[in-house]
N, C-alpha and C positions, 0 to 999 in steps of 0.2 A: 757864637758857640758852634765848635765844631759838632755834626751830628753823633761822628765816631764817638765823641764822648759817650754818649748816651749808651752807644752799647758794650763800651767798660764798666758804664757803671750796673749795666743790667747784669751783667759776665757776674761782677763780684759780688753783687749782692746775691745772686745764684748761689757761686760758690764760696762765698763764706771767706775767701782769699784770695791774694792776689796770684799766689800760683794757680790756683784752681780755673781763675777768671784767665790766665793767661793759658795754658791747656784749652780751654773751652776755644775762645781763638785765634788762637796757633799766635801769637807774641809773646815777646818777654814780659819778665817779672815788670821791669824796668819802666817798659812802655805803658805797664797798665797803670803799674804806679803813680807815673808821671801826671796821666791824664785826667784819672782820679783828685791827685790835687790840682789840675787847674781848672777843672766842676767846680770842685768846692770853693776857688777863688774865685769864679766867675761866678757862682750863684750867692757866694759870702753867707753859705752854710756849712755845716759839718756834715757825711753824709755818712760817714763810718767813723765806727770806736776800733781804733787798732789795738793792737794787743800781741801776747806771743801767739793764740792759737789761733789767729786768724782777722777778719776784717767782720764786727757786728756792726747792720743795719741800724739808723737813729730813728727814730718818729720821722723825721723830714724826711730820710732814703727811704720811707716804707710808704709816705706818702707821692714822693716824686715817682715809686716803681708802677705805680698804673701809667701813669704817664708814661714812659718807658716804654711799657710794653703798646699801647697804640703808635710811639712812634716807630718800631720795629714791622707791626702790623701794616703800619703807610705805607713803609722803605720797602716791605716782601711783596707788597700791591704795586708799587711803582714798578719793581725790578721785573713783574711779569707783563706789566703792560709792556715795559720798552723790548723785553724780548721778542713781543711779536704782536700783531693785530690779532684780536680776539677770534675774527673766522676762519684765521689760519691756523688754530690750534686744534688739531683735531688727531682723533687713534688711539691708542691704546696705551695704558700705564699701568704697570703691574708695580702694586707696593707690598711687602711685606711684612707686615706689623704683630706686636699680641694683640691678642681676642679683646682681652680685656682697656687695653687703650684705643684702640678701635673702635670698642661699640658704645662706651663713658664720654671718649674726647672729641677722636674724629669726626665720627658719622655725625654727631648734634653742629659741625660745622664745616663741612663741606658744601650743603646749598649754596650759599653763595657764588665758590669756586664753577661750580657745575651748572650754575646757570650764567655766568658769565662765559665760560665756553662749552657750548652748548654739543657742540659737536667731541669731545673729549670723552673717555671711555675711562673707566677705573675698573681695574682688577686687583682686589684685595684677597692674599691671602695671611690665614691666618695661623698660629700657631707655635707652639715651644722649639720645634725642629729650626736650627738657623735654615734661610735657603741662599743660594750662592747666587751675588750680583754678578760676582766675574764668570761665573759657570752659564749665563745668562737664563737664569730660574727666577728671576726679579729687573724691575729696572732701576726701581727705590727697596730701601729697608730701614725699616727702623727697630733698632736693636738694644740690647742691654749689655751687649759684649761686642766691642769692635771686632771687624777680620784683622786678619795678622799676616794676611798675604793677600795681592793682587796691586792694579793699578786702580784705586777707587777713591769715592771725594768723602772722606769720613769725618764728619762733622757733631761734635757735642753740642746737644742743642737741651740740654736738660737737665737734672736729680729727680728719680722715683722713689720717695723714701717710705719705708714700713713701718706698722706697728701692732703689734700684739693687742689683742682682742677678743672680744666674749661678748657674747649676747647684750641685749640693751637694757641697760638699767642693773647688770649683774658685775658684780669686782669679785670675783672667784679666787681661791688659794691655788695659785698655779701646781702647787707641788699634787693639791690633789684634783686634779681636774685631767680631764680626756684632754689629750692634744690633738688636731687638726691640721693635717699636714700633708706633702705629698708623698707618690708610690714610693717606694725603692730606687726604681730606676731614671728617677729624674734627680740628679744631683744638682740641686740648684740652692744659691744661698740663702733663701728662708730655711730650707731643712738644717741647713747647720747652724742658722742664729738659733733656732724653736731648741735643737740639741744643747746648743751652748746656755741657753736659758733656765731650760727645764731641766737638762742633766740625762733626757731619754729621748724615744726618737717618739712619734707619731702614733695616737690609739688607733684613730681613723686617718684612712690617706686616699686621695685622689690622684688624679691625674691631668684637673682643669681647675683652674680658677675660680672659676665659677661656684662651682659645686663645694668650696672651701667655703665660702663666704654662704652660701646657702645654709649648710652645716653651724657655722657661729650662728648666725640669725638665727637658726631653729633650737641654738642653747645648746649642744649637742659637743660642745668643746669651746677649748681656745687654742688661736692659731695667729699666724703671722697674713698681713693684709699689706698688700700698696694702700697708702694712706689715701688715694681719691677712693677707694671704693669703700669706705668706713660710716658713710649718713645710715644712722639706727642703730651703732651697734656701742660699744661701752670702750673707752681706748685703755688700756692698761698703764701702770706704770713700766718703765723698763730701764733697761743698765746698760743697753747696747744702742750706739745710731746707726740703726741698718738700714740703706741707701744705695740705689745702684745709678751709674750716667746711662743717660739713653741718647743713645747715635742714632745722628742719620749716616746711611750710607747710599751711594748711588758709582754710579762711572766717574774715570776722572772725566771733570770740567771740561775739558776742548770733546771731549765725545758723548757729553751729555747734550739730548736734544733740545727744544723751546719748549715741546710740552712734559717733557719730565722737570726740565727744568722752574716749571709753573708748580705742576705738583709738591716738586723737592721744595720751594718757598713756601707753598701754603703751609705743609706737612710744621716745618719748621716755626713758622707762624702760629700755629693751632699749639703748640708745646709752649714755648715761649708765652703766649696767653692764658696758658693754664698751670704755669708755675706756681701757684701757690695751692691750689688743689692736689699737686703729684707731691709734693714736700709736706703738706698738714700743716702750713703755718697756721697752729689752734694755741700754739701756746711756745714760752721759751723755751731753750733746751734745758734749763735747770726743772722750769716746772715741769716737764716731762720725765725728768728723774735721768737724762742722756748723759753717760761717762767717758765711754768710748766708743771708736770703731770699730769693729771686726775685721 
């Protein structure tokens, strides 16, 4: 079995098809296609239910996906050992991440990383403001909206999908409930699913993440979440699958160094591992009441 297989089939069971899986990395339709059936004839299972809207997961691909993702995990370990001896990686790494996948995903796994090179330095900033890898304000990013200019290595390594939410243990009449949501001046697409939802903008509005999900917890509204941050609180039905990809982006390839290049694998590693935490796989899309896109 070729290994590449494995990370077709991880690609599309991510995204749900084979365009998606092929976008994610950088191949054709064609090539993911291909690859995909010859898994399933070399393992003489079925691994997806095709259809028009896309490629669904069976019992076997949901159980082969742990799998998957340790062998991803080996391949991003291998690829940093052969880039360099672990004493030789040392200096500084500026990545810039949200707050919120940073202090849930990263931080609980990067020990590892940092004590195998010991000598490496991490500067994490954080926050909504993009910051510019080509402007060299970062070395790594990881983002929710690719750049649209530079010479950079921009890589989809994920889906961050949401869900509407209320305190624990409460199912609330949306139409009469406080909404939770951010300021004005952050245009960002939860404010306009929560709009498209409810029909109004926001009772209560922030400006961090944080403090949204502080707010639901304390019963105090209902609002739109990344689904990893939802343990305690009540998920809503909803009408809409609101979902964003999260990129990595760094330099191109030939000017990216050995230890960002360590970083850029773990980063990507730590995502890849936690795909089913960023997506809420708690239930089907029917049983969650999901109709369409935005």
């Amino acid at each position: 079995m070729d290994w590449n297989d494995v990370r077709y089939f991880a690609a599309t069971y991510r995204a749900g098809s084979l365009t998606g899986a092929a976008r994610m990395l950088g191949v054709s339709v064609q090539t993911i296609g291909r690859r995909i059936d010859a898994l399933e004839t070399a393992i003489g299972s079925t691994l997806f239910v095709r259809h028009s809207g896309g490629y669904t997961a069976t019992p076997d691909a949901e159980a082969l996906m742990a799998e998957a993702v340790q062998v991803e995990e080996a391949m991003a370990s291998f690829r940093a050992r052969a880039s360099g001896r672990a004493e030789t990686i040392s200096g500084v790494v500026r990545l810039a991440a949200p707050e919120t996948i940073t202090t849930h995903l990263l931080l609980p796994a990067l020990p590892a990383m940092l004590s195998h090179y010991p000598q490496l330095e991490l500067e994490i900033i954080t926050g909504i403001a993009p910051v510019g890898i080509a402007r060299g304000e970062a070395d790594l990013a990881l983002r929710l909206v690719p750049p649209d200019h530079g010479a950079l290595t921009v890589r989809r390594i994920g889906t961050m999908r949401h869900g509407l939410y209320a305190g624990a243990g409460s199912i609330p009449d949306l139409a009469a409930s406080r909404l939770v949501g951010w300021t004005d001046d952050h245009d960002l697409p939860a404010s306009r699913w929560l709009y498209r939802l409810a029909g109004r903008s926001a009772d209560l509005r922030f400006n961090h993440l944080e403090a949204h999900r502080a707010a639901i917890v304390a019963g105090l509204g209902v609002g739109i979440l990344p689904c990893f941050l939802d343990p305690g609180l009540s998920r809503l039905p909803c009408t809409l699958l609101m979902e964003e990809p999260v990129w990595l982006v760094g330099h191109a390839a030939a000017e990216m160094s050995v230890r960002v290049r360590v970083v850029y694998d773990e980063i990507a590693a730590i995502i890849a591992a936690n795909a089913d935490l960023l997506t809420g796989r708690r239930g089907t899309r029917e049983q969650l009441g999901v109709e369409e896109t935005l």
